[in-house]
N, C-alpha and C positions, 0 to 999 in steps of 0.2 A: 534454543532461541536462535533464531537467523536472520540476518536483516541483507535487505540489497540496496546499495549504498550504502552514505553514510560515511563517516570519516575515515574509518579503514574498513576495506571491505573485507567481508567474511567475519572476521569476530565480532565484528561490533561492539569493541568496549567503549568509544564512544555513545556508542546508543543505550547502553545497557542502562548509565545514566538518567539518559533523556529519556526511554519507553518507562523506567521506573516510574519519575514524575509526572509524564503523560497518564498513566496507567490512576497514579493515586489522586490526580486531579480529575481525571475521567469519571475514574467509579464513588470516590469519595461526596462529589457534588461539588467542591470546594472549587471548580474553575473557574477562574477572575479572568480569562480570555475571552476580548469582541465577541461580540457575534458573530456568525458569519452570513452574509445576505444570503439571501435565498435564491439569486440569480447566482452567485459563484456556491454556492452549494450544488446548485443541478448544472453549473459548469464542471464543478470536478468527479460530480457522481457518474456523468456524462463519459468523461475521461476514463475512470476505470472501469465502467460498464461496455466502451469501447476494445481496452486492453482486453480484457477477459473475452471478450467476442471473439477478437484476433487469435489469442492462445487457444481457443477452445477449436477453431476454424486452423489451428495449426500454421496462423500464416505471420512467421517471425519478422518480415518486413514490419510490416503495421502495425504489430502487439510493441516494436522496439521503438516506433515512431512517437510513442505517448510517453515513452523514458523522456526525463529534462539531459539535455547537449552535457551536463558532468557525467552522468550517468551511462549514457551511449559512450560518450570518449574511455570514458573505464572499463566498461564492457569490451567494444568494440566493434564488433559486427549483430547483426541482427540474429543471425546463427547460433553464437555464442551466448545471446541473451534466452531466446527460446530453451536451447540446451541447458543453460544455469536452472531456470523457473522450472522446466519438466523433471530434472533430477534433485532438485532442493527444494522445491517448492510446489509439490505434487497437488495440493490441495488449491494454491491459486490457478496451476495449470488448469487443471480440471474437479472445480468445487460442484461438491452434488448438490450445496444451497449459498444463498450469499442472500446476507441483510443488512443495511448499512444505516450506521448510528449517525447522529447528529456529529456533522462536523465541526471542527473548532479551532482557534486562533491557538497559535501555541510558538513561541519566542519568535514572532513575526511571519510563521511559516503554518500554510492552514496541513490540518490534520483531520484526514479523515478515515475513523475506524467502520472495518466491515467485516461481519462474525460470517465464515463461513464452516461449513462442514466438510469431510471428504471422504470417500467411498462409504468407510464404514461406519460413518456418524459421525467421528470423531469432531468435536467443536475445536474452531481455531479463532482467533482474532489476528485479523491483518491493518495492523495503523499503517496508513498511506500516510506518505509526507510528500507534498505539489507545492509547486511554484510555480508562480505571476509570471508568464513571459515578457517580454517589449512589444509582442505582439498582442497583448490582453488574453493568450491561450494559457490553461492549466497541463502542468510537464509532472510527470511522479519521478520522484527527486531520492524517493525510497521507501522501500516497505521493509515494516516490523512485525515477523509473524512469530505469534504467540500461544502456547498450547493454551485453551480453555480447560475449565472444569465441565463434564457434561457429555452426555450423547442426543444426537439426535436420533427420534423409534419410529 
């Protein structure tokens, strides 16, 4: 399990927590969370379909640009974040598929999972966690990537 951000970075025992719940309120059906409109659903899908442009295009400015201001000040430089995502996170660097599940409210902060695969089929699930700017722009605040069950043939 790996997450970027998040309370303490790298282990995320804070998150371990939270992706639990997310996870059993996800798959179970059971989620009592808003809705989420459908204009901030294709704003945030937007966002990460952006990042992953930037990462795949190798261009660490831009892919770091979609981090929210906690997330960049903890990183640091755009170098640092590209570097982090290519060695720990191979499969968001460069996913061989990406399909993205219905977004969802989740303790005031929208959550949006997206199953990708990476070279070898391998299935992953990545909960994005974004947040509201002051500007009305969507910022990923963190990702929880999660080994799936499953290959892709």
């Amino acid at each position: 399990m790996r997450a970027i951000g998040g309370q303490r970075y790298g282990s995320g025992v804070w998150w371990r927590g939270q992706w639990l719940v997310l996870l059993a309120l996800w798959f179970a059906g059971a989620a009592q969370a808003a809705e989420v409109s459908a204009a901030d659903a294709k704003a945030v899908r937007a966002v990460i379909e952006a990042q992953l442009a930037a990462l795949a295009a190798d261009d660490a400015k831009r892919a770091f640009a979609y981090a929210a201001p906690a997330l960049r000040e903890q990183i640091g430089t755009p170098e640092n974040f590209i570097e982090m995502v290519r060695t720990s996170y191979p499969v968001v660097y460069r996913p061989a598929s990406v399909a993205f599940l219905k977004p969802q409210w989740l303790d005031g902060e929208l959550v949006q999972g997206v199953h990708m695969s990476d070279e070898n089929g391998v299935l992953w699930l990545a909960l994005y966690r974004l947040q509201r700017q002051k500007n009305k722009s969507w910022r990923i605040s963190a990702c929880q990537l999660v080994h799936a069950e499953g290959r892709v043939t």
